[in-house]
C-alpha positions in Angstrom: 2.1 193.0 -28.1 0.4 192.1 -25.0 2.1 194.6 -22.3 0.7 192.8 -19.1 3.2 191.7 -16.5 1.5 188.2 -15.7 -1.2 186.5 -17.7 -1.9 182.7 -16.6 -4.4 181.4 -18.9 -5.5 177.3 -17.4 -2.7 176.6 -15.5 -1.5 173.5 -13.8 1.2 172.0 -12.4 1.6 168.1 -11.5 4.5 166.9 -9.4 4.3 162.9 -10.3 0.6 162.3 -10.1 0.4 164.8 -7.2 -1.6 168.4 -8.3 0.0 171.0 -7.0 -1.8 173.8 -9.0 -5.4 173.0 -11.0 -6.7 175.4 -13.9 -5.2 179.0 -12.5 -6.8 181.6 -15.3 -5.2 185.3 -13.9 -4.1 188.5 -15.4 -2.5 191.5 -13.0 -1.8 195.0 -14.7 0.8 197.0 -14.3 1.0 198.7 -11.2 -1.3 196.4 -9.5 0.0 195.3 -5.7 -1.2 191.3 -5.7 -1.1 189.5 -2.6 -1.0 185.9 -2.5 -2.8 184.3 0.6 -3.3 180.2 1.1 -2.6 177.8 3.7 0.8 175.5 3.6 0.9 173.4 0.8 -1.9 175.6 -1.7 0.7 175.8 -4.4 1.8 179.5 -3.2 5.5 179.3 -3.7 5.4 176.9 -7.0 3.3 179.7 -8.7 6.1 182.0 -7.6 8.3 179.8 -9.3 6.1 179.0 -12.3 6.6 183.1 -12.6 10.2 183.3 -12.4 10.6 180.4 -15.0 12.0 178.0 -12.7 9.2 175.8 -13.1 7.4 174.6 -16.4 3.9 174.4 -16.2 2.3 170.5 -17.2 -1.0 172.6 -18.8 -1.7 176.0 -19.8 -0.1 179.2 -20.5 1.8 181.8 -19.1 3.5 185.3 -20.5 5.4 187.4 -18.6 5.3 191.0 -20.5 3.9 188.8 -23.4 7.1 186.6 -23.0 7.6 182.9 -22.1 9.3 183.6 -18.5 12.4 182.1 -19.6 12.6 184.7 -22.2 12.0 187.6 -20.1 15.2 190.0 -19.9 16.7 190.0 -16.3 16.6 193.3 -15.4 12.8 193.6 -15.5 12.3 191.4 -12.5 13.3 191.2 -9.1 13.1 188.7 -6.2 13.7 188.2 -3.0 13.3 185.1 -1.5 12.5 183.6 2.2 15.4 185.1 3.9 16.1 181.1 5.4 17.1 180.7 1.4 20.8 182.1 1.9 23.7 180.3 3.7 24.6 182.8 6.5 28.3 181.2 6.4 29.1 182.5 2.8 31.6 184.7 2.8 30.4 188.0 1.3 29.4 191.3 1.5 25.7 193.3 1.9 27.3 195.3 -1.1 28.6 192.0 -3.1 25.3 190.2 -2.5 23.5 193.1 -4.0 25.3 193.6 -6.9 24.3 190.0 -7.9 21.0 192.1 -8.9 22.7 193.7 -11.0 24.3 191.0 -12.9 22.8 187.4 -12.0 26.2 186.1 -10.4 29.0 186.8 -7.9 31.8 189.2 -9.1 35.2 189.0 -7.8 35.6 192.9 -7.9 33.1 195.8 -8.4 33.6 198.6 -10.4 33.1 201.9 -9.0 30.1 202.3 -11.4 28.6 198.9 -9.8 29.2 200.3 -6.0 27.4 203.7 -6.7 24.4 201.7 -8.2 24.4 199.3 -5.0 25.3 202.3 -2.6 22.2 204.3 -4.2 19.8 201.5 -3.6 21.3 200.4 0.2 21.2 204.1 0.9 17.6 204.2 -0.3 16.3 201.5 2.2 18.9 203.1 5.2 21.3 200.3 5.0 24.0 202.3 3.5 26.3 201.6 6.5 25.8 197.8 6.2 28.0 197.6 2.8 31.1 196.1 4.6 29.7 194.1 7.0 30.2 190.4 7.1 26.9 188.7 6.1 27.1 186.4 8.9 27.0 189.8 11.3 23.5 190.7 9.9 20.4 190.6 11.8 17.3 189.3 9.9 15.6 192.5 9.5 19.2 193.8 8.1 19.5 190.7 5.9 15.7 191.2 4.9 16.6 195.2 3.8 19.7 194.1 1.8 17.6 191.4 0.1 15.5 194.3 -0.9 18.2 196.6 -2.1 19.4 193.4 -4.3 15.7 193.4 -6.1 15.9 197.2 -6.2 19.1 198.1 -7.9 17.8 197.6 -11.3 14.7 199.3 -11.2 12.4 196.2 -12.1 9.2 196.4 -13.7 8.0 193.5 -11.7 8.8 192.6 -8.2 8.3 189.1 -6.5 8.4 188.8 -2.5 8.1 185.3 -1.5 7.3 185.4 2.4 9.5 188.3 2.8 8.7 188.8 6.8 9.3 185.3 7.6 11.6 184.9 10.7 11.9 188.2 11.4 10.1 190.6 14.6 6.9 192.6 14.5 9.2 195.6 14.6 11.1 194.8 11.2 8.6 193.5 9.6 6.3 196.8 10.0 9.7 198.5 9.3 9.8 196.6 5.5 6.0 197.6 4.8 6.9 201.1 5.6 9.9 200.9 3.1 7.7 199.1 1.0 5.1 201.7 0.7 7.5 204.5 0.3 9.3 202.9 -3.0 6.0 202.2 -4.3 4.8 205.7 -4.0 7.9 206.4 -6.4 7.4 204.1 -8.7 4.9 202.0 -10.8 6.4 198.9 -10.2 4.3 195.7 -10.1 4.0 193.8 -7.2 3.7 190.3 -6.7 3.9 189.3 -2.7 3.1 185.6 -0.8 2.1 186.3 2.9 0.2 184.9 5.8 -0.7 188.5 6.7 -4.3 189.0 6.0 -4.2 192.6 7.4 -1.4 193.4 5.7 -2.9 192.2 2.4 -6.2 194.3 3.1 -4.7 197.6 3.9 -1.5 197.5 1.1 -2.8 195.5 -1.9 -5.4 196.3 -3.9 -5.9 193.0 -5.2 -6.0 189.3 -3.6 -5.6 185.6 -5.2 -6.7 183.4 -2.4 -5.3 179.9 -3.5 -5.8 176.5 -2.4 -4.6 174.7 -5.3 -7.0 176.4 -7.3 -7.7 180.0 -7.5 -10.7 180.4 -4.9 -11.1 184.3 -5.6 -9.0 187.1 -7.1 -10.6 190.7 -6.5 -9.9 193.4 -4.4 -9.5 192.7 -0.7 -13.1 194.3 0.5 -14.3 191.3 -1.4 -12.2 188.7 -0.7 -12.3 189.0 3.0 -15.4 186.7 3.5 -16.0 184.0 6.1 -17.4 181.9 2.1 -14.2 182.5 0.6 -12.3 182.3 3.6 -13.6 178.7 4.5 -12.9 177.6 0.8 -9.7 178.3 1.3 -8.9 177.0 4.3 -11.4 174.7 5.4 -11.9 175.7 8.7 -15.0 174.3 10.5 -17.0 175.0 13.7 -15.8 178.4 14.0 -15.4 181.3 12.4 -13.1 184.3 11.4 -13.1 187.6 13.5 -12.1 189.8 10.8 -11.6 193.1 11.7 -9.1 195.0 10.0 -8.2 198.1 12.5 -4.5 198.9 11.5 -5.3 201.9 9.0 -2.9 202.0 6.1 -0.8 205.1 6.0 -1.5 207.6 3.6 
């Protein structure tokens, strides 16, 4: 059985006659943290989706734990989303809103057995006192930690963060990498994370897809980080990239 958690074997996705994603070929291992860096519009989010099953590819292949994505049982991935995704006016609670981890849907009540395993997870990302609060009362580095208890509370195998820092502070953001880090020293969970944050990609994965559409490079981030692939990517001309990674990762 092939145990990887993603293998994408020529790839592409066509919206109408408009390419969205040409010939992706990549394979990430368990454990492996994979960044996903490209500009607006280089298919970043529709390969998310391709992942998560919500999206059938036009060409190609793609198993997810040797599974079709649609087949792959729930609990073995989690996701959270760009935190503009949820309708701040629903009414519901941090706790209710990560229970739906747990089981896909709403539920009217919890069981006691449900709140412990949604306490646990809160408590593990400092948010335990958040459980009751209305969602609307949230900040978005609060909503942002909650997302991330809701991905956590069923110990996934893979994990999917689609922009997970947009629209929040420097502060909070630096405050999720540091609560990133720390779960990922406990666990051996994969990671699969779209950002705009080059630095943070350099000092936290330990492998890049730069993406454009196509899949420019995929190798660790010493290599990726090169005005060639860089400009491939991006297309910049008549300047070029100051890349100089100071911001040490924490060990």
């Amino acid at each position: 059985m092939n145990n990887k958690p993603i293998k994408i074997q020529n790839l592409s996705v066509f919206f109408g006659k408009f390419c969205v994603l040409k010939d992706i070929s990549v394979t990430i291992d368990q454990g492996d943290f994979v960044t996903i860096i490209g500009p607006n519009g280089a298919g970043k989010t529709t390969l998310i989706k391709v992942v998560l099953g919500l999206i059938n590819p036009n060409e190609g292949n793609i198993t997810v734990f040797g599974k079709k994505p649609t087949e792959v049982p729930f609990e073995f991935v989690g996701y959270v989303p760009q935190i503009k995704t949820l309708d701040r006016t629903f009414p519901a609670k941090p706790i209710e809103l990560v229970a739906t981890g747990l089981f896909g849907n709403w539920k009217y009540k919890l069981s006691n057995e449900t709140k412990k395993k949604c306490e646990k997870a809160m408590e593990m990302l400092g948010i335990a006192s958040l459980a009751e609060r209305p969602l609307n009362r949230l900040s978005g580095g609060e909503l942002q930690r909650v997302y991330l208890a809701r991905s956590l509370v069923r110990n996934p195998k893979l994990l999917i963060l689609d922009e997970p820092a947009t629209g929040v502070d420097t502060i909070t953001e630096i405050d999720f990498s540091i609560l990133l880090d720390n779960y990922l020293k406990q666990s051996n969970t994969t990671i699969l994370m779209v950002t705009h944050d080059w630095e943070y990609a350099f000092h936290h994965s330990n492998k890049v897809l730069l993406l454009n559409k196509r899949v420019i490079s995929y190798d660790s981030p010493k290599k990726i980080f090169t005005e060639e692939h860089l400009h491939k990517t991006f297309g910049h001309t008549g300047h070029t990239h100051t890349m100089e990674f100071i911001i040490k990762k924490n060990e």
